[in-house]
C-alpha positions in Angstrom: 28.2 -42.3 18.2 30.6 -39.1 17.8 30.0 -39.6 14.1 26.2 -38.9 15.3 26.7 -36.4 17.5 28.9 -34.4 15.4 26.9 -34.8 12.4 23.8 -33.4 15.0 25.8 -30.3 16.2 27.1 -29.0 12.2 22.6 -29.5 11.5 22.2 -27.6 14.7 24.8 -24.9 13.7 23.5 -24.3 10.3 19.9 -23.9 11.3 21.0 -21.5 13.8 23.3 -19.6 11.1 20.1 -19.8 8.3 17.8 -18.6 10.8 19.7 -15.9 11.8 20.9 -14.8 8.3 17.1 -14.8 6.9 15.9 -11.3 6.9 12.5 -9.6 6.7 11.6 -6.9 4.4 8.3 -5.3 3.9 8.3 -2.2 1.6 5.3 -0.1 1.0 5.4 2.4 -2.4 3.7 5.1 -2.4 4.0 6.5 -5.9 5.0 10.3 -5.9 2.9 12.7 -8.0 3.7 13.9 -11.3 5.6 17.0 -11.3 3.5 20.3 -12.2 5.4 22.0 -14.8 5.7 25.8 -14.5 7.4 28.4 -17.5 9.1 29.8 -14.0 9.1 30.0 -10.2 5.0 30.4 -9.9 3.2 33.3 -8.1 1.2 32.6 -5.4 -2.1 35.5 -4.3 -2.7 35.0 -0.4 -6.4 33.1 0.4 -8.4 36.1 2.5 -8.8 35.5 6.2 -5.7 32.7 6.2 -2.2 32.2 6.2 -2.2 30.5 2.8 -0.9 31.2 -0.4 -2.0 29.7 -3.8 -1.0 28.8 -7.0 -3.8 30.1 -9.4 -3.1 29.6 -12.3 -2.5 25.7 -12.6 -5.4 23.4 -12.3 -4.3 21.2 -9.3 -3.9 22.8 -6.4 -0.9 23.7 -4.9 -0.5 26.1 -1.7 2.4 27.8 0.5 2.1 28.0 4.3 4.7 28.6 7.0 7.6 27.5 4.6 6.3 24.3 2.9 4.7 23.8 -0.5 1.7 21.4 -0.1 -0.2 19.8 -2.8 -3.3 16.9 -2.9 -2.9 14.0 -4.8 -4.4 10.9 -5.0 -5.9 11.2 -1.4 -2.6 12.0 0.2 -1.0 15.2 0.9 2.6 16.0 -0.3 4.6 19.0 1.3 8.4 19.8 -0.1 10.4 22.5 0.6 10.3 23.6 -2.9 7.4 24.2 -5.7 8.5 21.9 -8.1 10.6 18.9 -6.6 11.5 17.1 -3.8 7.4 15.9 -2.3 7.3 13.5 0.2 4.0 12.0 1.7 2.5 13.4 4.3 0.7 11.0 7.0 -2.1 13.5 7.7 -4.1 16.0 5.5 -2.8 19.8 6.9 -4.7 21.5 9.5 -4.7 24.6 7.5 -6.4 22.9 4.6 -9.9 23.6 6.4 -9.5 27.2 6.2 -9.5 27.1 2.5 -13.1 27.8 0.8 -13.5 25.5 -1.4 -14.7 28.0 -4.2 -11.9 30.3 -3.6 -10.9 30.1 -7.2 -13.7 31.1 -9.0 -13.4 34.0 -6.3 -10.5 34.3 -7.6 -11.6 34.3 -11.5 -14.5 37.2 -10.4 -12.6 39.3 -8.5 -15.1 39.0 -5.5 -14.7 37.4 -1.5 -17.7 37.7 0.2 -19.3 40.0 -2.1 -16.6 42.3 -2.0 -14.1 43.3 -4.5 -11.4 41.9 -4.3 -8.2 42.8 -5.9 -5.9 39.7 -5.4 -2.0 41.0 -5.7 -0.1 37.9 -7.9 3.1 37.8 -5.2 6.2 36.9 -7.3 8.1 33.8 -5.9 11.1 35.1 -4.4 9.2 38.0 -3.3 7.0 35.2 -1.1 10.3 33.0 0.0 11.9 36.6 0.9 9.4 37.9 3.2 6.2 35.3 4.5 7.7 35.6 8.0 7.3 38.6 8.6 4.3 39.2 6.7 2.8 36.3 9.0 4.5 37.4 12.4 3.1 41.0 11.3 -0.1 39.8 10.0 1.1 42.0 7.0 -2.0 41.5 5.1 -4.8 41.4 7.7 -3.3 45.0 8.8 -2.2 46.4 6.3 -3.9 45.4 3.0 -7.0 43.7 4.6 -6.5 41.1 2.1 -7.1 43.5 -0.5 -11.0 43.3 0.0 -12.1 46.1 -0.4 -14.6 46.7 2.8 -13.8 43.4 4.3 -14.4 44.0 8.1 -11.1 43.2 10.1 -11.1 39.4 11.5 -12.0 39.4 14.9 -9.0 38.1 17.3 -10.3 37.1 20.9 -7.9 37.7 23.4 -8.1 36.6 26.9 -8.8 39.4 29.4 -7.6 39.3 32.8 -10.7 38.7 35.6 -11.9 41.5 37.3 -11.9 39.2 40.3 -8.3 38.6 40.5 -6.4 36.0 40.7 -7.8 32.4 41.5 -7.9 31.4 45.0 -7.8 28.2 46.4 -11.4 26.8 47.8 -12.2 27.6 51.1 -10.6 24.8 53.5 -7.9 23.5 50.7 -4.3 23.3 52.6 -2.4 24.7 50.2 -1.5 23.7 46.5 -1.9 20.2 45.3 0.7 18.0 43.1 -1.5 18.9 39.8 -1.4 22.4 41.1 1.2 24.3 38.6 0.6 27.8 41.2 2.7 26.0 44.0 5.7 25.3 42.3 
């Protein structure tokens, strides 16, 4: 009978030690893309009417916004701090992706945007890493180049304008602010 029960407690021991040394692994791959290779650190022309740059002079597309490098391929978007290493997946496409015409390079190719000439400045790299903050916080090339379009008309910016009314008031008979009032508090 101990014979038994000892025999039953070493089985119950080492299912509990197998069970709780077995492990779960799922891995997913996602293959990286293929590097692009450039001669040297690429130039970049900024997209009229956005905040994106572009590579124009590879075939895939590559693009520089707010400090990232972002590139299509395969159906996913990539984004690296650098142009030509370092890409991991990104899970959405970026927002600033629907700004970009989709013809903008044979825009490029003819000079034109919007049937206007368009003489597209080729921003040396470390002329783009040195200064895109402050050209975006300055909206550098809206003011002060206008893209370089010539006779682009400025991009309208809507700004809120304070009501001639005043400031809201509470409806007649309300006691005061309520918990989702933000006013009260």
């Amino acid at each position: 009978m101990k014979k038994l029960i000892y025999t039953t407690i070493v089985f119950v021991f080492l299912m509990v030690a197998s069970t709780a040394m077995a492990q779960v692994s799922v891995r997913i791959n996602i293959p990286l893309p293929p590097p692009i290779v450039f001669p040297g650190p690429p130039h970049v022309v900024i997209i009229p009417e956005t905040d994106v740059y572009a590579v124009p002079d590879v075939q895939d597309e590559i693009y520089f916004v707010g400090g990232w490098w972002w590139r299509p391929w395969q159906g996913r978007w990539y984004r690296s701090r650098y142009h030509d290493r370092g890409w991991r997946v990104n899970s959405f496409p970026p927002p600033f992706y629907k700004t970009v015409p989709p013809g903008w390079r044979n825009d490029y190719r003819d000079r034109r945007w919007k049937g206007h000439t368009w003489q597209h400045e080729r921003i040396p790299h470390d002329r783009l890493h040195k200064n895109w903050r402050s050209w975006h916080h300055d909206r550098y090339w809206e003011r002060n180049k206008s893209w370089n379009v010539q006779g682009l008309p400025p991009k309208k910016h809507y700004q809120k304008t304070p009501s001639k009314r005043g400031p809201a008031q509470p409806p007649r008979g309300a006691k005061g602010p309520n918990k989702h009032d933000k006013r009260g508090r």
